[in-house]
GUKOL-577437 format. One record per residue (C-alpha): residue number from 1; x negated, y negated, z negated; residue in three letters. Coordinates in nm, 3 decimals, padded with zeros to 5 digits, always signed. Example, Ala and Ser with C-alpha at 12.3 -4.5 7.8 and 13.67 -1.06 7.14 Angstrom:
GUKOL-577437
+-----+---------+---------+---------+------+
! pos !    east !   north !      up ! code !
+-----+---------+---------+---------+------+
!   1 ! -01.230 ! +00.450 ! -00.780 !  ALA !
!   2 ! -01.367 ! +00.106 ! -00.714 !  SER !
+-----+---------+---------+---------+------+
//
This chain:
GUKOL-577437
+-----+---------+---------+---------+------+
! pos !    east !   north !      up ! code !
+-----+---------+---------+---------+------+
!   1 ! -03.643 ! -08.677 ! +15.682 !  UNK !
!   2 ! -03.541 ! -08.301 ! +15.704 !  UNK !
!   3 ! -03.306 ! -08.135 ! +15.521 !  UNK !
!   4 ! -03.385 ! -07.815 ! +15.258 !  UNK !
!   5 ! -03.767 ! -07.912 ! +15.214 !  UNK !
!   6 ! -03.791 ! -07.994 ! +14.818 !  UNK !
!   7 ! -03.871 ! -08.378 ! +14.791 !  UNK !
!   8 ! -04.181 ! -08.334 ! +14.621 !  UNK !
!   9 ! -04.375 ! -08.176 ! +14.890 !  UNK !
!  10 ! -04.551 ! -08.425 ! +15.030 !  UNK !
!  11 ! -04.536 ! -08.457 ! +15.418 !  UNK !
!  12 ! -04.930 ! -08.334 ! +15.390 !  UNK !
!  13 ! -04.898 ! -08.090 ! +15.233 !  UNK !
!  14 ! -04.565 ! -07.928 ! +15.431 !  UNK !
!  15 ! -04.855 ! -07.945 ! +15.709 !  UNK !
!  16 ! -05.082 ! -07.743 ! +15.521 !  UNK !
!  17 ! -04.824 ! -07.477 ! +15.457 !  UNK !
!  18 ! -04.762 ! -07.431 ! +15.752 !  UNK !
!  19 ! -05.131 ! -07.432 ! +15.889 !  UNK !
!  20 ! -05.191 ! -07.141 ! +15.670 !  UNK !
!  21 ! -05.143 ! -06.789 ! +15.739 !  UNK !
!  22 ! -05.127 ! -06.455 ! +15.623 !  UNK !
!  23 ! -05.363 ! -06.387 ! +15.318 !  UNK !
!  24 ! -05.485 ! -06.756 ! +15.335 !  UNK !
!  25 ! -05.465 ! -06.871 ! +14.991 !  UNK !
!  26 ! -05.383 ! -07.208 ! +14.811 !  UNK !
!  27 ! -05.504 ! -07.334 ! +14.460 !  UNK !
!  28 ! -05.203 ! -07.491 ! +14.248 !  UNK !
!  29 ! -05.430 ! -07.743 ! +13.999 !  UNK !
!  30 ! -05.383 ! -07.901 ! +13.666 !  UNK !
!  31 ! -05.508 ! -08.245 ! +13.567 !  UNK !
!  32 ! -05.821 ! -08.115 ! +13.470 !  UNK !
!  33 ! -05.961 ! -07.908 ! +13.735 !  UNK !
!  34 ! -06.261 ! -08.045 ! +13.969 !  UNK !
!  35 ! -06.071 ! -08.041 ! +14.273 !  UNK !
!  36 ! -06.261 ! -08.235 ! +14.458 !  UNK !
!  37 ! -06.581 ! -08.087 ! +14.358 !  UNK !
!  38 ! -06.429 ! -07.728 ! +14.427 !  UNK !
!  39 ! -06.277 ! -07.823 ! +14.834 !  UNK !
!  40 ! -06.279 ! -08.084 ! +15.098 !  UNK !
!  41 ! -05.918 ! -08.037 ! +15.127 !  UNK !
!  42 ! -05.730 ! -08.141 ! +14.812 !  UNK !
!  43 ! -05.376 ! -08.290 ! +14.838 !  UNK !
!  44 ! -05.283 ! -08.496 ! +14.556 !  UNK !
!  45 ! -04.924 ! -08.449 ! +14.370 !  UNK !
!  46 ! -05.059 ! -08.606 ! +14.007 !  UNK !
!  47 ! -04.706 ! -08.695 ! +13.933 !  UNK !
!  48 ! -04.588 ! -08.353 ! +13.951 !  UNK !
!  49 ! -04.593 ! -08.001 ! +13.720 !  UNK !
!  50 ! -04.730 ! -07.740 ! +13.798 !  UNK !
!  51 ! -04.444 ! -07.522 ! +13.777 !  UNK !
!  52 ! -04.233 ! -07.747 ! +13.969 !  UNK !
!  53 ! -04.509 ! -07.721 ! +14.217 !  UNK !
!  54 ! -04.503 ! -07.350 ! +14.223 !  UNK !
!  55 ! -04.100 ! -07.365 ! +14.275 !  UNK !
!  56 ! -04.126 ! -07.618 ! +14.520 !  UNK !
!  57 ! -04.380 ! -07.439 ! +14.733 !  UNK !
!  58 ! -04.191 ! -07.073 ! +14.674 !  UNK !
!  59 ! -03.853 ! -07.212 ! +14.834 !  UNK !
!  60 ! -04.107 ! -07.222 ! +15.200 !  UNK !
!  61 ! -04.406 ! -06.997 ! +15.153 !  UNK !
!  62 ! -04.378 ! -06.633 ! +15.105 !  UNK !
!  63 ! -04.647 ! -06.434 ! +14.861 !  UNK !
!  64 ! -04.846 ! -06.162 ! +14.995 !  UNK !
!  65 ! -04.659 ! -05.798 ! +14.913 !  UNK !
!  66 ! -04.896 ! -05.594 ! +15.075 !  UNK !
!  67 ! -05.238 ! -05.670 ! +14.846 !  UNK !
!  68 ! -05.255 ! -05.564 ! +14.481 !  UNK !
!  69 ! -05.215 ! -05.916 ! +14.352 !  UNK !
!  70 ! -05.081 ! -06.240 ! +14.514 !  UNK !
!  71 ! -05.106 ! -06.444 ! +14.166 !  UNK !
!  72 ! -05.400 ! -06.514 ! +14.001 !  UNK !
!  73 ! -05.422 ! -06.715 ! +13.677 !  UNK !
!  74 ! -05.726 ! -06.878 ! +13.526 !  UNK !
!  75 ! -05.821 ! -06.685 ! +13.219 !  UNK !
!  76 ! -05.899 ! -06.826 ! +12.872 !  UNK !
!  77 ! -06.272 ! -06.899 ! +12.847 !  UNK !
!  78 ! -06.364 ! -06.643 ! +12.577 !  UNK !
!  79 ! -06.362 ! -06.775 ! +12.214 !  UNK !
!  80 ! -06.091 ! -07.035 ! +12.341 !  UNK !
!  81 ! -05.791 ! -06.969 ! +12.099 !  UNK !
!  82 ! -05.518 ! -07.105 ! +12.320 !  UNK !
!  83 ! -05.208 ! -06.905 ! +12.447 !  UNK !
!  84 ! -05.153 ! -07.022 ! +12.756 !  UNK !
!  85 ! -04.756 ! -07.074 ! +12.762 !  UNK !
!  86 ! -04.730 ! -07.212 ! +13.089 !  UNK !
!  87 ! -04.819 ! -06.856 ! +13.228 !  UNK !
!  88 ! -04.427 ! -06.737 ! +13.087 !  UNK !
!  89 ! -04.366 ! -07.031 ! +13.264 !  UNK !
!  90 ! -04.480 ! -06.969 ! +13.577 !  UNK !
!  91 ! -04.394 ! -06.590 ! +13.529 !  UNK !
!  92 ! -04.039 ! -06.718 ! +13.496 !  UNK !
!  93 ! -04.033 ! -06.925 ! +13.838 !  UNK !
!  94 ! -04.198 ! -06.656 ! +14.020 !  UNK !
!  95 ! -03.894 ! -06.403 ! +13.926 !  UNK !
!  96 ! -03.648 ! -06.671 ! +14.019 !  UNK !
!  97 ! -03.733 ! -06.519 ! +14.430 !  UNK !
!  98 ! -03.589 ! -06.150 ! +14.326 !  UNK !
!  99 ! -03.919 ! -06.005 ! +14.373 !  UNK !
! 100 ! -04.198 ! -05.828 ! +14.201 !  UNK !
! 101 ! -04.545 ! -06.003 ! +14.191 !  UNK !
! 102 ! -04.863 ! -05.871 ! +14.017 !  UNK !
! 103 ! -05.057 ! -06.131 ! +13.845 !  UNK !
! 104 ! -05.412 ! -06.069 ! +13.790 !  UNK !
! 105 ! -05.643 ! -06.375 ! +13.574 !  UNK !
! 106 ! -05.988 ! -06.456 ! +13.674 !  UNK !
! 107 ! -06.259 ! -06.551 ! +13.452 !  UNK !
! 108 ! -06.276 ! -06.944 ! +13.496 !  UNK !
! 109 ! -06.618 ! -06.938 ! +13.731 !  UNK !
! 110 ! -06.489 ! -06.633 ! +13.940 !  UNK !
! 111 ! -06.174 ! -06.877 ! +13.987 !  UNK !
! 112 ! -06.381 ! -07.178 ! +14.068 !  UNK !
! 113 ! -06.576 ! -06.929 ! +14.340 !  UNK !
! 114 ! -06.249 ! -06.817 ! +14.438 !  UNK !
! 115 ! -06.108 ! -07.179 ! +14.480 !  UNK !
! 116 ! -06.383 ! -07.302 ! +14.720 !  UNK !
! 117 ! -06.291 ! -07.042 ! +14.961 !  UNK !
! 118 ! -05.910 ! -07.132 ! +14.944 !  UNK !
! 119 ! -05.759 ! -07.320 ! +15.246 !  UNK !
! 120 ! -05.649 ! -07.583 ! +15.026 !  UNK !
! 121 ! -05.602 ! -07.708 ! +14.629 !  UNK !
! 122 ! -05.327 ! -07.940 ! +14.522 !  UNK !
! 123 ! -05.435 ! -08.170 ! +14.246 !  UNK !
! 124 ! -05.093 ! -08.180 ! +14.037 !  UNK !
! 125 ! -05.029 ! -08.404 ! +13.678 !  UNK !
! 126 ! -04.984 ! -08.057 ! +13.504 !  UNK !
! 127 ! -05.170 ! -08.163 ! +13.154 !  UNK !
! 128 ! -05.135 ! -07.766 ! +12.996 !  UNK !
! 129 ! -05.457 ! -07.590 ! +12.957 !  UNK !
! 130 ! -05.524 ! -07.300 ! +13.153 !  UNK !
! 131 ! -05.223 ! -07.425 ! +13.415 !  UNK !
! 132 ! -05.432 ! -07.313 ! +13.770 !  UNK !
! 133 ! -05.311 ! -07.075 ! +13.975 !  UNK !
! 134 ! -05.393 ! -06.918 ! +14.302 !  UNK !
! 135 ! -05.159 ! -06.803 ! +14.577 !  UNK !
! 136 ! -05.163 ! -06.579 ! +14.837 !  UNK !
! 137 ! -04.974 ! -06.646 ! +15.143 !  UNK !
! 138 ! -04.722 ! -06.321 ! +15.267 !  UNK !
! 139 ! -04.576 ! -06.303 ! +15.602 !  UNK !
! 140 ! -04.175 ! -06.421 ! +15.680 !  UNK !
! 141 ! -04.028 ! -06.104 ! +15.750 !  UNK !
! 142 ! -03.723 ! -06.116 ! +15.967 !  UNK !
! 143 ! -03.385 ! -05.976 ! +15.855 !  UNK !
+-----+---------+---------+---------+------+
//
């Protein structure tokens, strides 16, 4: 057990973190994306939210400052009328850190294309449509 390491990062997936570095990125999933079809290296969290994912994850991994984008959103498939709400959402966590991220969305097959080259996915239970996101690991600067 360690201390400060949110409880529902899985011991796998603390590993992976920390495996990846600068400008590696990492696929935050809902229920329905093909994970598995997309990467070899999925970790499974179907119990948990995506956004609680994304605030779990934020309290160790830093987001790339130095590229025009270190958030990217699946987009709506044209002629889909849903508004996505978990984007204010996840909008909302990210400003929780202080800083300033540009999100960019990528049509859904430029996201799947995207995905596969990602160091890893984590499957979550997030049942909103339109609830993947991509992140791009920043480096720890030192005070």
């Amino acid at each position: 057990m360690l201390k400060k390491i949110p409880k529902i990062l899985s011991p796998e997936l603390v590993k992976i973190l920390m495996e990846m570095g600068h400008g590696d990125e990492i696929v935050i999933a809902d229920a329905n994306f093909p994970c598995h079809s997309v990467s070899n290296n999925v970790i499974r969290a179907d119990g948990v939210s995506g956004p609680d994912m994304l605030k779990a994850i934020l309290e160790l991994f830093p987001l790339d400052t130095y590229v025009d984008y270190s958030v990217c959103f699946m987009d709506v498939v044209k002629g889909d009328n849903i508004d996505p709400h978990i984007w204010k959402t996840y909008e909302r966590v990210l400003n929780l850190s202080g800083e300033k991220y540009n999100i960019t969305k990528l049509e859904r097959f430029e996201f799947y294309e995207r995905a596969k080259k990602s160091y890893a996915i984590i499957a979550t239970g997030e049942s909103a449509q339109y609830a993947n996101i991509i992140l791009k690991k920043g480096v720890v600067k030192q005070l």
